[in-house]
N, C-alpha and C positions, 0 to 999 in steps of 0.2 A: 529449651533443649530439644524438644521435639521437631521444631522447626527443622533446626541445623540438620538432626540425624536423618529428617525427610530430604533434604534437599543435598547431603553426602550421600543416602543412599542411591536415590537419583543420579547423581555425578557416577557412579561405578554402572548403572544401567546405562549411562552414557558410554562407557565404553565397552561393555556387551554389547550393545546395537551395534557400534564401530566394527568390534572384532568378528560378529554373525556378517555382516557385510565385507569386510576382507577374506572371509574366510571363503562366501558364493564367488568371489572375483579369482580366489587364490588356491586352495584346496577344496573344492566342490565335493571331495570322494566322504570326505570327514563329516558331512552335513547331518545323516541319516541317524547316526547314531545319538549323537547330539542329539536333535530332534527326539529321538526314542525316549532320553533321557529328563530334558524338560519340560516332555507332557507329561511324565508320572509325579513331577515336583510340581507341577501346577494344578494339577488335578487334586494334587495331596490335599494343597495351598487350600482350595477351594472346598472341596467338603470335609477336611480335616478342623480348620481355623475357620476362613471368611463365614461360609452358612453355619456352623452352628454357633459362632460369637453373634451374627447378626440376631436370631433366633432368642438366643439368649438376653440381650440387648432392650429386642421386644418385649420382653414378660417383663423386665426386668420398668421399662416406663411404662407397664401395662398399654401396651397400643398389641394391634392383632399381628399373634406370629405369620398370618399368612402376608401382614404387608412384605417381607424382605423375602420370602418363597415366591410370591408376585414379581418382586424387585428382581429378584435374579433370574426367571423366563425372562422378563423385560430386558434384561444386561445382555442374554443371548441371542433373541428372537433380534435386536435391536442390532447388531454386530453381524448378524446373519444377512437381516435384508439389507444391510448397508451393501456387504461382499457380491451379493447376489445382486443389487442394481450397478455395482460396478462393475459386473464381470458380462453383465445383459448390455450393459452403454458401451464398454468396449466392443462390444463382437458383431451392436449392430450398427452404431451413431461415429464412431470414432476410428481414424487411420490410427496404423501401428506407433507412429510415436505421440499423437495425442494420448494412445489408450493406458503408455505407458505413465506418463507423467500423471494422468486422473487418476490412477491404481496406487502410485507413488505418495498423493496427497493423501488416499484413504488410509494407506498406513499411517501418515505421520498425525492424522488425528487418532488413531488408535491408542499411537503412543502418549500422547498426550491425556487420555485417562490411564494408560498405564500409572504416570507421573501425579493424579489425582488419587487414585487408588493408593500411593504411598503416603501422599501428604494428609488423608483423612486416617489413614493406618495410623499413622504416629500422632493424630489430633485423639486418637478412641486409648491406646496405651501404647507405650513401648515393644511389648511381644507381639502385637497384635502388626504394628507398624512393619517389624524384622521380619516377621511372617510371610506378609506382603511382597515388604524388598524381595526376599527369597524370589518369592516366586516371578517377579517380577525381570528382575535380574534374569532369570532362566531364560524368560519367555522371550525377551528383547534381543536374546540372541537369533532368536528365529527372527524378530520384525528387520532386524538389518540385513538378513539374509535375504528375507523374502523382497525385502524393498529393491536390493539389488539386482537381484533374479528377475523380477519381477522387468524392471525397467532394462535390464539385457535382453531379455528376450522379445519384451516388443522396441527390440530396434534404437533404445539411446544409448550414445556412446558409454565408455567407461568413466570419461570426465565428470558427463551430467548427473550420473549414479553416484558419485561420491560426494559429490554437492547435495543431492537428494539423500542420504544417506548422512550427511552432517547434520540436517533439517528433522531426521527421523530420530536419534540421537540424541538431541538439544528435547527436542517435543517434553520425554520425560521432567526436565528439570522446569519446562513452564508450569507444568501441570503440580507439580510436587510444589515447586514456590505459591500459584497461586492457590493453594489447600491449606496450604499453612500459615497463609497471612486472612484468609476471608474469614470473617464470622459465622459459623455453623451451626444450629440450633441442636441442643440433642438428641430432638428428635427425625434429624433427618441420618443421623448416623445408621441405624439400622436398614433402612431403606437401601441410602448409597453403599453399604458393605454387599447387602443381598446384591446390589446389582453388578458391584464387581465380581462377585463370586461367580452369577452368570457372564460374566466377559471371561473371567478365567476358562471354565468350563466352554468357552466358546474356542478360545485363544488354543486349549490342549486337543481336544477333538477335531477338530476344524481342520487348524494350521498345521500344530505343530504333529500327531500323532500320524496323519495322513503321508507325511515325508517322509515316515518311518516305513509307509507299509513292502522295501523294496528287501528291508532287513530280513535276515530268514529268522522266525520266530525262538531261537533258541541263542539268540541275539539280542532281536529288538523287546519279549517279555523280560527276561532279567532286570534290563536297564530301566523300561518302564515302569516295574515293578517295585525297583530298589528307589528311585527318585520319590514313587510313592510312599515307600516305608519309611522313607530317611524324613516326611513330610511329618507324617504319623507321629512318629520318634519323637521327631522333635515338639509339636504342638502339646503331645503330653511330658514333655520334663520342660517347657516354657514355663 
């Protein structure tokens, strides 16, 4: 059962990527606020559910809470210097449409533990899975945005962006199938949770909260704010 519901929730982050990517080609004006609103749901996601289920997880097979506090610096630090050697090989090793197609890849491995992060969601419980999806879902509207934008601006057509953008889209549902078919020890659960919760926290700060900063603040905190409470809310009647 968990399977399937990893790899349907995937299939709907399939079409948030889609739709965050039609949306940079088609209404650009609409981006920011979006954005405002799916970093306070990912952010919820993340220290609301991910860290303190991880946390708990750990006491719970007596291994040390600091491995998944570890795990999650790792998720971020790790996410971090990927963007930062991408954004250093673009600007000094690589012409305009090389740099954009290398920028394009790094998305679509992003998305790809996006789609791991759901399928080990739903291998730990059910709530814990939906959690995930949530925020996941959110987030992947920003990755199809960004992938497009991204590849617009250094110079590839609109054709090659939607092909690259089918690629970032799909990514989720590899990752979510193979999570829910591999065999996982239980002891690696709390670890890989910590480390998604650091990608989450990378993925809201980073990406998506930085798009937001153009909104005037009696705007973009609401939105932020409520995605995080609506995060809240939910974790505790889960």
């Amino acid at each position: 059962m968990g399977s399937w519901l990893a790899v349907g929730f995937a299939a709907v982050a399939f079409f948030s990527t889609v739709a965050g990517g039609l949306t940079a080609l088609r209404w650009p004006g609409r981006v920011q606020a979006l954005a405002a609103l799916a970093g306070g749901v990912v952010l919820g996601a993340a220290f609301f559910d991910l860290l303190p289920d991880a946390i708990d997880r750990a006491a719970t097979l007596h291994l040390s809470t600091q491995l998944p506090v570890g795990a999650s610096l790792i998720g971020f630090l790790s996410f971090y210097t990927l963007e930062r050697f991408l954004h250093h090989h673009h600007r000094e090793d690589e012409g305009p449409d090389r740099a954009g197609l290398f920028g394009a890849s790094g998305f679509v491995v992003h998305s790809v533990f996006d789609g791991l992060a759901i399928g080990l969601g739903f291998r730990v419980d059910t709530t814990l899975g939906l959690l995930v999806a949530i925020a996941v879902i959110g987030h992947d509207f920003s990755d199809g945005l960004n992938t497009v934008s991204y590849l617009v601006t250094h110079g590839q057509p609109p054709g090659r962006s939607r092909w690259w953008l089918l690629a970032d889209a799909l990514a989720p549902l590899a990752g979510a199938v193979f999570a829910s078919v591999v065999p996982v020890p239980p002891e690696v659960f709390p670890v890989a949770i910590g480390f998604f919760g650091g990608l989450f926290v990378y993925a809201a700060s980073i990406i998506l909260l930085p798009r937001a900063k153009e909104l005037s603040p009696q705007t973009a905190l609401p939105l932020t704010l409520g995605g995080a409470t609506a995060m809240f809310l939910i974790t505790r009647l889960a």
